[in-house]
Structure formats: structure tokens, C-alpha cells
MDAnalysis code that builds the backbone (N, CA, C; Angstrom):
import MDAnalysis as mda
import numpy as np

u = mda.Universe.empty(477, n_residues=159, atom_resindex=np.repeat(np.arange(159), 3), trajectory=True)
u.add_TopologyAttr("name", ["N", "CA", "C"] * 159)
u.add_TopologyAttr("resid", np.arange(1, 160))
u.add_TopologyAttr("resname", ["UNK", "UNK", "UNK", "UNK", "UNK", "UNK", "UNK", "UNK", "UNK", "UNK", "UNK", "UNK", "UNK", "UNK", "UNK", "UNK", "UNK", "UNK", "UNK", "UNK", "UNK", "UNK", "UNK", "UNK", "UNK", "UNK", "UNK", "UNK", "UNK", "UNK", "UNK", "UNK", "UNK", "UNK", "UNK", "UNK", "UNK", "UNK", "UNK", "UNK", "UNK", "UNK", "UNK", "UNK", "UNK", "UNK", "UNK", "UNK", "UNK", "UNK", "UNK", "UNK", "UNK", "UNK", "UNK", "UNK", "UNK", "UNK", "UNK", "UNK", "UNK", "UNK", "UNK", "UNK", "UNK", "UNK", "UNK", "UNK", "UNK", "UNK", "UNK", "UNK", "UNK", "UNK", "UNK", "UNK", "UNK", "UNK", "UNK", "UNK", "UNK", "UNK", "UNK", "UNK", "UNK", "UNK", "UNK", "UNK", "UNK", "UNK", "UNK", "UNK", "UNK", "UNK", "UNK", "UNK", "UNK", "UNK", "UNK", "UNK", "UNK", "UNK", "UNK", "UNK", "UNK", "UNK", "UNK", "UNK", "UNK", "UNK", "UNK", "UNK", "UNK", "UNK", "UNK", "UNK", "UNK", "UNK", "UNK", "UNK", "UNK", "UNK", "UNK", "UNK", "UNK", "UNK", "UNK", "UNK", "UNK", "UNK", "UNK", "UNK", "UNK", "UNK", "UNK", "UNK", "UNK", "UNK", "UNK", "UNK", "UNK", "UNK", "UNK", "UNK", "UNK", "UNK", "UNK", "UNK", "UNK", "UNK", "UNK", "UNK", "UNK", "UNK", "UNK", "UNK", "UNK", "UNK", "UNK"])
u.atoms.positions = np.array([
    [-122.919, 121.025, 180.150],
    [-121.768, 120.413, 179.510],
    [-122.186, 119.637, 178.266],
    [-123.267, 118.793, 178.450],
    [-123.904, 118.342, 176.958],
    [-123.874, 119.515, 176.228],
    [-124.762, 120.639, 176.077],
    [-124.904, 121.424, 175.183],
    [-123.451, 121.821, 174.724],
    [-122.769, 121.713, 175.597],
    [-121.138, 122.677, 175.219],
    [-120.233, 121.740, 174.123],
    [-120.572, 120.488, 174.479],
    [-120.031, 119.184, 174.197],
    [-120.699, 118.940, 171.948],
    [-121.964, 119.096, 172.467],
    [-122.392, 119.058, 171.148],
    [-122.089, 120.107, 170.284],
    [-122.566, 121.747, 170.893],
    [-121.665, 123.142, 170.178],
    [-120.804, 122.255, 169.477],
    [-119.680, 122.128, 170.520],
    [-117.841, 121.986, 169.948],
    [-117.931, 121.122, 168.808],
    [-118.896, 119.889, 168.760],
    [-118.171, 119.163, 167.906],
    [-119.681, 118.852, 167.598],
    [-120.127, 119.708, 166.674],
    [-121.526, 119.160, 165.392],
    [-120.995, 118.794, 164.078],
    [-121.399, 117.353, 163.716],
    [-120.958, 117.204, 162.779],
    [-120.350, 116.211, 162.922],
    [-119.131, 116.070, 164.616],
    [-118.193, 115.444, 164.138],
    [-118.358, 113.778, 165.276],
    [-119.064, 112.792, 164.664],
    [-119.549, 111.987, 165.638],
    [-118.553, 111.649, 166.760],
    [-117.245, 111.140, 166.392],
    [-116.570, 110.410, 167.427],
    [-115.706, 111.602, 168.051],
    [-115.681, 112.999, 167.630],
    [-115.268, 113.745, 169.107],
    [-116.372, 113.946, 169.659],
    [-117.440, 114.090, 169.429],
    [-118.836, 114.429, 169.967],
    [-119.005, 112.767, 171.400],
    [-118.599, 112.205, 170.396],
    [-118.494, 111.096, 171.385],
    [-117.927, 110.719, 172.668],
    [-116.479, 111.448, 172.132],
    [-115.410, 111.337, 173.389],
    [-115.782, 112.316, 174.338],
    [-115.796, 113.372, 174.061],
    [-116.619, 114.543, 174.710],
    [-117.519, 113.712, 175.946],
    [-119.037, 113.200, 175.302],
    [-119.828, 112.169, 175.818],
    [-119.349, 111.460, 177.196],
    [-118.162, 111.060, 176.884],
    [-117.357, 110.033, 177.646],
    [-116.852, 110.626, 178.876],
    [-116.495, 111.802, 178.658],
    [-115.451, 112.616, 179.531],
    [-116.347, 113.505, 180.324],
    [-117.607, 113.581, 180.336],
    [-118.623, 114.439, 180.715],
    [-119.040, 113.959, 182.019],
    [-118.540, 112.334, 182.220],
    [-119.257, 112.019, 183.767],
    [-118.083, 112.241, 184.979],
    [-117.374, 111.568, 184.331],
    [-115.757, 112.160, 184.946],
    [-115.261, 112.792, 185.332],
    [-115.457, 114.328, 184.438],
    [-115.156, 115.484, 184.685],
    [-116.065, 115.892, 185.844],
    [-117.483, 115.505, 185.945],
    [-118.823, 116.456, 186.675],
    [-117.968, 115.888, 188.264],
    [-117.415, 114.620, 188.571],
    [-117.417, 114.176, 189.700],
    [-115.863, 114.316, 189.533],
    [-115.341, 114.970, 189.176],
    [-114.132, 115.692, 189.606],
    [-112.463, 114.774, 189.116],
    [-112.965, 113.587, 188.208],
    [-111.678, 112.695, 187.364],
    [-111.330, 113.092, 186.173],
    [-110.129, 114.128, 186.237],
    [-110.228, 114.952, 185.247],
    [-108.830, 114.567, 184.228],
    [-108.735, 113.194, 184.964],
    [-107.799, 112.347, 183.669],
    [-107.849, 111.918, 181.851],
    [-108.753, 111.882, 181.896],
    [-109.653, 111.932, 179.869],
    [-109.922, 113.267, 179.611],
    [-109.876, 114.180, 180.631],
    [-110.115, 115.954, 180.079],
    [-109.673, 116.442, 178.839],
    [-109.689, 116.545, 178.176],
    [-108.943, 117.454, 176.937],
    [-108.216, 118.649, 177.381],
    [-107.815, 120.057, 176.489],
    [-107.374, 120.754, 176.758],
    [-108.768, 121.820, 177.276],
    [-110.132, 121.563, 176.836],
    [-111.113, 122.380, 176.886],
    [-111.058, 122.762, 178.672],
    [-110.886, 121.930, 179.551],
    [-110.820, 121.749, 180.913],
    [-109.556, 122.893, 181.544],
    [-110.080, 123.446, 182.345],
    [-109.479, 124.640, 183.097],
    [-108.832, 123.712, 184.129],
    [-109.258, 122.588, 184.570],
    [-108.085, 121.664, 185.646],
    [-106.744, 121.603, 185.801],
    [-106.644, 121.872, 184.314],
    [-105.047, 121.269, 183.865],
    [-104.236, 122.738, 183.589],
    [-105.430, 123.926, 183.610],
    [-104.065, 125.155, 183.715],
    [-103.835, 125.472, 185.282],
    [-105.064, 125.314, 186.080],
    [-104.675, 125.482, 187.608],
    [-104.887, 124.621, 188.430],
    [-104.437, 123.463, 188.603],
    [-105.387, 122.277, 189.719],
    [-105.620, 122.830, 190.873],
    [-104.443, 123.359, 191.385],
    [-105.421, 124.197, 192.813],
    [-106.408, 125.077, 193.096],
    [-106.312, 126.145, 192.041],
    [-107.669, 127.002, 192.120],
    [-108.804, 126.805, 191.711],
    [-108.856, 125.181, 190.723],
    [-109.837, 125.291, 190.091],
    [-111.328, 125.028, 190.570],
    [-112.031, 125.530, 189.991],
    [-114.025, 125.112, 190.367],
    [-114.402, 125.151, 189.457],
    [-115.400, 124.245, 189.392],
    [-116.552, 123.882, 188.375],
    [-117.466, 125.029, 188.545],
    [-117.390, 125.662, 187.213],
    [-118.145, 126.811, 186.987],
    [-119.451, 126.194, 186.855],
    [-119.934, 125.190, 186.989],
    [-121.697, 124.931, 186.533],
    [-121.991, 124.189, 187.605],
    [-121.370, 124.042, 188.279],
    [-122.163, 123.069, 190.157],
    [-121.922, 123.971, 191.375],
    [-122.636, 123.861, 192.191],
    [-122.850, 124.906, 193.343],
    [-121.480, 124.330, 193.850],
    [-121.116, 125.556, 194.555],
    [-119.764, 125.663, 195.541],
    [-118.776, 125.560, 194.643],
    [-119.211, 125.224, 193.075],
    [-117.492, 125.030, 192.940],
    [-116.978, 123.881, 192.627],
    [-117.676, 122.749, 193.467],
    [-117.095, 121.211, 193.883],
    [-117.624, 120.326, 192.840],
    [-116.737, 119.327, 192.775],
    [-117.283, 118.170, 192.257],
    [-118.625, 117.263, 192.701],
    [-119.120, 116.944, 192.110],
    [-119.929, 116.215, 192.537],
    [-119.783, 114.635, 193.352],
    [-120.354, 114.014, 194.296],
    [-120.097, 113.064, 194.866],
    [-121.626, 112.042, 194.809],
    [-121.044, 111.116, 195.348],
    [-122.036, 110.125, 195.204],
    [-121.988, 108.956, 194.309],
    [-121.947, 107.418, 194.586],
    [-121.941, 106.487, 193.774],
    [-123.126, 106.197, 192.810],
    [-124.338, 105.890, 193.751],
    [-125.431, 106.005, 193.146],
    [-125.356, 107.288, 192.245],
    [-125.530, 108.617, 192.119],
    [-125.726, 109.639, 191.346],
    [-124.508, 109.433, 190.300],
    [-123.319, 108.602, 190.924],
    [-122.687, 108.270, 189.453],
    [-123.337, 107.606, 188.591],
    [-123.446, 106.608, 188.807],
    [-124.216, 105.278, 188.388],
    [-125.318, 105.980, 187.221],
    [-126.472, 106.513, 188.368],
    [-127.855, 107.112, 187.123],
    [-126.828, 108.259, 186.296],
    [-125.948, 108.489, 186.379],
    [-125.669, 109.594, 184.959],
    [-124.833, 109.091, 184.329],
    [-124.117, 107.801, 184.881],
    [-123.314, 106.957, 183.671],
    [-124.682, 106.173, 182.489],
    [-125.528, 106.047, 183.529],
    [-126.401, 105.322, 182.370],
    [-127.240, 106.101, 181.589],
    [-127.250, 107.511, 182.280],
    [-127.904, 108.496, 180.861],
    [-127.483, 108.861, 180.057],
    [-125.613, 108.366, 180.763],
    [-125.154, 109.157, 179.331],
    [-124.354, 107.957, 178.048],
    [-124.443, 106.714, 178.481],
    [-124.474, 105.612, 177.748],
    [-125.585, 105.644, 176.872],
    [-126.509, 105.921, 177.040],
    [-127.782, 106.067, 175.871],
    [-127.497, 107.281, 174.998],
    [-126.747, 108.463, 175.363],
    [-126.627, 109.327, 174.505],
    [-125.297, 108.999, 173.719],
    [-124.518, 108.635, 174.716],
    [-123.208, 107.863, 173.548],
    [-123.692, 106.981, 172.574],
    [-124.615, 105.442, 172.735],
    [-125.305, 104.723, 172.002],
    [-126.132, 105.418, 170.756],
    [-126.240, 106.518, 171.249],
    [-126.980, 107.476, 169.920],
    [-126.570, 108.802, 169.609],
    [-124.725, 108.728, 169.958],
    [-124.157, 109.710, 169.271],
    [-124.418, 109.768, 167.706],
    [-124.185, 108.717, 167.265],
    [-124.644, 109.412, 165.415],
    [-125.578, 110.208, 164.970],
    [-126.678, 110.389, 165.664],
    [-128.238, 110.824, 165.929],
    [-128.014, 112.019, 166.319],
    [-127.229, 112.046, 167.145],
    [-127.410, 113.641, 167.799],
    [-126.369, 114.718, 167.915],
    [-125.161, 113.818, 167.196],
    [-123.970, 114.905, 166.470],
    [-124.271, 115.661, 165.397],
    [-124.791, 115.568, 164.204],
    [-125.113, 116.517, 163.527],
    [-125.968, 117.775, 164.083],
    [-126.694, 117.762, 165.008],
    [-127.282, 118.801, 165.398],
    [-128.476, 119.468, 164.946],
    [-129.063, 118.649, 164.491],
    [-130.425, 119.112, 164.077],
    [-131.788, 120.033, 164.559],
    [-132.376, 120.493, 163.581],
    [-133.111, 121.624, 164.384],
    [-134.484, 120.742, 165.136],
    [-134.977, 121.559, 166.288],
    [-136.358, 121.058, 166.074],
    [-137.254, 121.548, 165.623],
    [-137.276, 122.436, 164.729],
    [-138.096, 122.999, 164.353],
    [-139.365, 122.672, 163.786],
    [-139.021, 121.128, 163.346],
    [-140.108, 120.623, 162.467],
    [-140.665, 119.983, 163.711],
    [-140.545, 119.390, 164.862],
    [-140.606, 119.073, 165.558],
    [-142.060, 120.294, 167.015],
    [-141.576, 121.292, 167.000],
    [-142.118, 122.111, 166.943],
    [-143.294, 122.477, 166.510],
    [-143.130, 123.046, 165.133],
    [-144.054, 122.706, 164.202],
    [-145.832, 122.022, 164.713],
    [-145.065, 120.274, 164.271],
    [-146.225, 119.452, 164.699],
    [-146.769, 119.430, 166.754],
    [-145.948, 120.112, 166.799],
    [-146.519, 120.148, 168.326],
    [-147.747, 121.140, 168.293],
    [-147.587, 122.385, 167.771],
    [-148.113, 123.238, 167.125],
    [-149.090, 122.986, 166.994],
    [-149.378, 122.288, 165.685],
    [-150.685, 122.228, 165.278],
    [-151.442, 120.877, 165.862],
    [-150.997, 119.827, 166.938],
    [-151.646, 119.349, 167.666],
    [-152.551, 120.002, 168.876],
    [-151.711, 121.308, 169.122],
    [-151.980, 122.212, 169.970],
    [-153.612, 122.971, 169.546],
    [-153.571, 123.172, 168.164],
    [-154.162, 123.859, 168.263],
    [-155.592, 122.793, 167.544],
    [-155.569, 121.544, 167.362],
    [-156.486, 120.433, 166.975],
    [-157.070, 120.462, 168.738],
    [-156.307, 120.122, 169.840],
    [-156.377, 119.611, 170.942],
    [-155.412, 120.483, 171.912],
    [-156.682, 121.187, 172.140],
    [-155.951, 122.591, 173.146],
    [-156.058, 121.917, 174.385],
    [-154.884, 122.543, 175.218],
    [-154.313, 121.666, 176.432],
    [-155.971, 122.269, 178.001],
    [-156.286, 123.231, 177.289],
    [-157.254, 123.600, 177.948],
    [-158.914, 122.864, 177.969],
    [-158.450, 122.048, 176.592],
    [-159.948, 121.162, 176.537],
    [-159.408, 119.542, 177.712],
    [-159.852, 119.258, 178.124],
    [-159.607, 117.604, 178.235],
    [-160.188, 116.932, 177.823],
    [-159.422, 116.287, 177.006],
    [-159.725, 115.258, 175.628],
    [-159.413, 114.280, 176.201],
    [-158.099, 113.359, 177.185],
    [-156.942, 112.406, 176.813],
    [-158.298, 111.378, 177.216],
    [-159.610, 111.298, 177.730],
    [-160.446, 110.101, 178.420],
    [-161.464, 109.870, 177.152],
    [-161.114, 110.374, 175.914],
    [-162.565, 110.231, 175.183],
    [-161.647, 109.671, 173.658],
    [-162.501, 109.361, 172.414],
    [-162.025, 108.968, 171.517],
    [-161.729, 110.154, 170.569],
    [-162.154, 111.600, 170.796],
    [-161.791, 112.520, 170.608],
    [-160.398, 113.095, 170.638],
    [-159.303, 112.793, 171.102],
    [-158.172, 113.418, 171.070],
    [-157.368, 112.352, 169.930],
    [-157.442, 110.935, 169.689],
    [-157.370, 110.458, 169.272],
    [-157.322, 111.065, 167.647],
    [-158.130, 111.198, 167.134],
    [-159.048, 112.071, 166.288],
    [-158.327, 113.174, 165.468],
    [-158.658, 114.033, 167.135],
    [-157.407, 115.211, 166.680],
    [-156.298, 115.111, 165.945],
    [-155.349, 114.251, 167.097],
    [-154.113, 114.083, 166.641],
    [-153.997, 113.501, 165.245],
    [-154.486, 112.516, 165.079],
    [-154.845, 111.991, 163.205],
    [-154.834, 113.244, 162.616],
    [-155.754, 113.928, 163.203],
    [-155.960, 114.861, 161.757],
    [-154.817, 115.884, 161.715],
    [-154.171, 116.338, 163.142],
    [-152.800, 116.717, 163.091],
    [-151.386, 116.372, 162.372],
    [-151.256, 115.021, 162.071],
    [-150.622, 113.643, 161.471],
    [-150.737, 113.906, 160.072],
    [-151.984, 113.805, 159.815],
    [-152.860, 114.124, 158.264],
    [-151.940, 115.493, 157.863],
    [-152.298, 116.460, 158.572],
    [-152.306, 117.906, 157.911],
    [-150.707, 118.057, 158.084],
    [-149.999, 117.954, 158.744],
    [-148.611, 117.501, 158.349],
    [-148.105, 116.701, 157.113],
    [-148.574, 115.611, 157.337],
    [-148.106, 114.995, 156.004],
    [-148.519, 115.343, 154.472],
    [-149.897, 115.755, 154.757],
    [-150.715, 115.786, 153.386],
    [-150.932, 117.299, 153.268],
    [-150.605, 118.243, 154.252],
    [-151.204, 119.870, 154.094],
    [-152.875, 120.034, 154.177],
    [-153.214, 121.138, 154.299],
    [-154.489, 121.557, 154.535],
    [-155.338, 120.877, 153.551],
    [-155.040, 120.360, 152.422],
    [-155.666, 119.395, 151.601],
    [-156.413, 118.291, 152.161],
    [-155.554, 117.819, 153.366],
    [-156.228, 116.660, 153.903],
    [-157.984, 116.089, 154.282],
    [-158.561, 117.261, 154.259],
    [-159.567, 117.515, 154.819],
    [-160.495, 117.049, 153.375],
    [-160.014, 117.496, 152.006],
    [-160.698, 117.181, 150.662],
    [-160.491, 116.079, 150.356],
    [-159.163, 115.506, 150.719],
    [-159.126, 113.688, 150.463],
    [-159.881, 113.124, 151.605],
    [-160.153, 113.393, 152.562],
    [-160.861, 112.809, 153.259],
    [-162.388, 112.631, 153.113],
    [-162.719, 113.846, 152.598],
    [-163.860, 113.879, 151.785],
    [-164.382, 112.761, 150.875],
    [-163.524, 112.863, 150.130],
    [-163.550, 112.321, 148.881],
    [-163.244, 110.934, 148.955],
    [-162.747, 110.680, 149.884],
    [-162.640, 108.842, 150.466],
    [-163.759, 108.572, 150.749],
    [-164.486, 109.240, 151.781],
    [-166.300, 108.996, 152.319],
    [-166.879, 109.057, 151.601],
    [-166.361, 109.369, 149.737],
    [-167.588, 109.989, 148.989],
    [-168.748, 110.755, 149.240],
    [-168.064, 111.828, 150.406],
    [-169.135, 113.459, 150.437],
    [-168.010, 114.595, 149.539],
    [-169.169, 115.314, 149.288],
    [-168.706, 116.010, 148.402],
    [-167.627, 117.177, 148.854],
    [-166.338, 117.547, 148.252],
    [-165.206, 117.760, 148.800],
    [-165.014, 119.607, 149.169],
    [-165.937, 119.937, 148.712],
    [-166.416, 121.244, 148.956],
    [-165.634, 122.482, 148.100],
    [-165.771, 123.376, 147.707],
    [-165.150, 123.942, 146.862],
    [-164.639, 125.146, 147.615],
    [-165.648, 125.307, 148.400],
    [-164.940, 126.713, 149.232],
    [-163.551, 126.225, 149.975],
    [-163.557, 124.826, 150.818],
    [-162.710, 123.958, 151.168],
    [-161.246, 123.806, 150.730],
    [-161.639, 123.596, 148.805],
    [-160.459, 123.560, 148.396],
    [-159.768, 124.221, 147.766],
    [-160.729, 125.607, 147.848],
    [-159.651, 126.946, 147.936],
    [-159.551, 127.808, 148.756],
    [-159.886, 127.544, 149.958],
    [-158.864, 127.516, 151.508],
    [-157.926, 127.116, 151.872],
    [-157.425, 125.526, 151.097],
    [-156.589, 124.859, 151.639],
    [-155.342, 125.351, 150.480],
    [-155.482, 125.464, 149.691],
    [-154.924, 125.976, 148.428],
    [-154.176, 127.290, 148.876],
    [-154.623, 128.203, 149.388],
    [-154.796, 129.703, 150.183],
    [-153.704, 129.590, 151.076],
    [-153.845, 128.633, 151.782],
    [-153.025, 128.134, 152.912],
    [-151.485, 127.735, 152.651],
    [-152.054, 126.583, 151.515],
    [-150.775, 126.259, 150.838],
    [-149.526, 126.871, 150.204],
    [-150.360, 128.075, 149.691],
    [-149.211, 129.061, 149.208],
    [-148.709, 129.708, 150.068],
    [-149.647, 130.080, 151.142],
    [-149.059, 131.011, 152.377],
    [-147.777, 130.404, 152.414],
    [-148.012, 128.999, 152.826],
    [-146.899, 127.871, 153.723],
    [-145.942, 128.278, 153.274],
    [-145.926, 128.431, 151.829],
    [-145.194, 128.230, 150.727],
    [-144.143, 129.270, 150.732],
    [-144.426, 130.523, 151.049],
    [-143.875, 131.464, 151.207],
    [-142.651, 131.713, 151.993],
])
């Protein structure tokens, strides 16, 4: 229902919002704030929740409770997450942390992953270049094969 909720309304914060609102309500079967999107209101007797087993509403105070408060944090940061943004860039840097600090080495106990990730951080922000300014901060010499690799790279990106 989140995902369906955000679909409908990207872009548009305060239906994205109300949506938000009507999402705990609806799951536990108070289908008074429903909109027209809600199948309740063309059949109340036949109807079932197409996304919960049996059909039924959901029950439980406590299980109200923890999903009123998960979804108070996503209302609190409807502006954030109505437009709908990709993760792609997001992605991305997972990516190339991945491949600084492969999940197959174990790093997380040494000052080594640490490291990595910097230089993951680095090469994001600064591109494959990073490696020649870094150089060149230590005052060692920045290598030439180096900086037309990173150059190489750059245009790839670029593409």
C-alpha cells in the first residue's frame, strides 16, 4: 500500500500524505478516511483485502501502535519521499564500496575497511582522479600511467 500510495501521488506532497494517513486504518479494517481508491465502499459485504492473508483485516493493538509509529515517521518525511526519487545514485555508491570492500573479505575488525570506504567517498565525489590528488597531497609522484587511466575512465563515465 506504501508503494501504491506513493505511485498515485509523486510529486504531490499533501495527497501523498493523506494517502500516508489512511494506510493504517484501512490495513486494520477503518475504512472511514478511504478515498474512492478503496473497493470497501463499492461492496462492504464482499469485500477482502487483496494484500493480507484470508482476506481480513488486520487485528491487534500493539501491531497497531508499531505501524502507527512507522508510519508517523514517513508522514514526518512526506516532503522527502513524495517526489519519488531514484536510487540509483544510491546504488551506484553501494557499488563501488562493494567492490573497494568485498563482502567476502572481512574487513569491519581492522582499520582497513575504514580506508576503503574513504576511498569509495573519494572516487564518488572526485572520480577516478582521486587517486592523483592524493598523490600529489603526499607529494609522491602522481604517476602518469595513473592519470591516463583515470582520464580513460572518465570519459567512459561520461558516456
Amino acid at each position: 500500500m506504501f508503494n501504491y500510495a506513493l505511485a498515485q501521488n509523486k510529486g504531490h506532497e499533501e495527497d501523498f500524505k493523506a494517502a500516508l494517513k489512511q494506510t493504517v486504518p484501512h490495513l486494520f479494517g477503518d475504512h472511514q478516511s478511504c478515498g474512492q481508491w478503496c473497493g470497501y465502499h463499492q461492496g462492504q459485504q464482499s469485500y477482502k483485502h487483496k494484500g493480507l492473508p484470508y482476506g481480513r483485516p488486520l487485528t491487534g493493538d500493539s501491531l497497531r501502535e508499531d505501524m502507527d509509529a512507522i508510519f508517523r515517521v514517513f508522514i514526518a518525511n512526506s516532503d522527502k519521499i513524495a517526489p519519488g526519487g531514484s536510487t540509483k545514485d544510491v546504488e551506484s555508491f553501494n557499488n563501488m564500496v562493494a567492490t573497494k570492500a568485498p563482502k567476502r573479505m572481512y574487513l569491519s575488525s581492522s582499520d582497513s575497511l575504514l580506508n576503503r570506504v574513504a576511498c569509495a567517498v573519494a572516487q564518488k565525489n572526485d572520480g577516478h582522479s582521486y587517486i592523483n590528488t592524493l598523490n600529489n597531497s603526499l607529494c609522491m609522484s602522481p604517476g602518469r600511467l595513473m592519470a591516463e587511466r583515470a582520464e580513460l575512465k572518465r570519459r567512459r563515465s561520461a558516456k
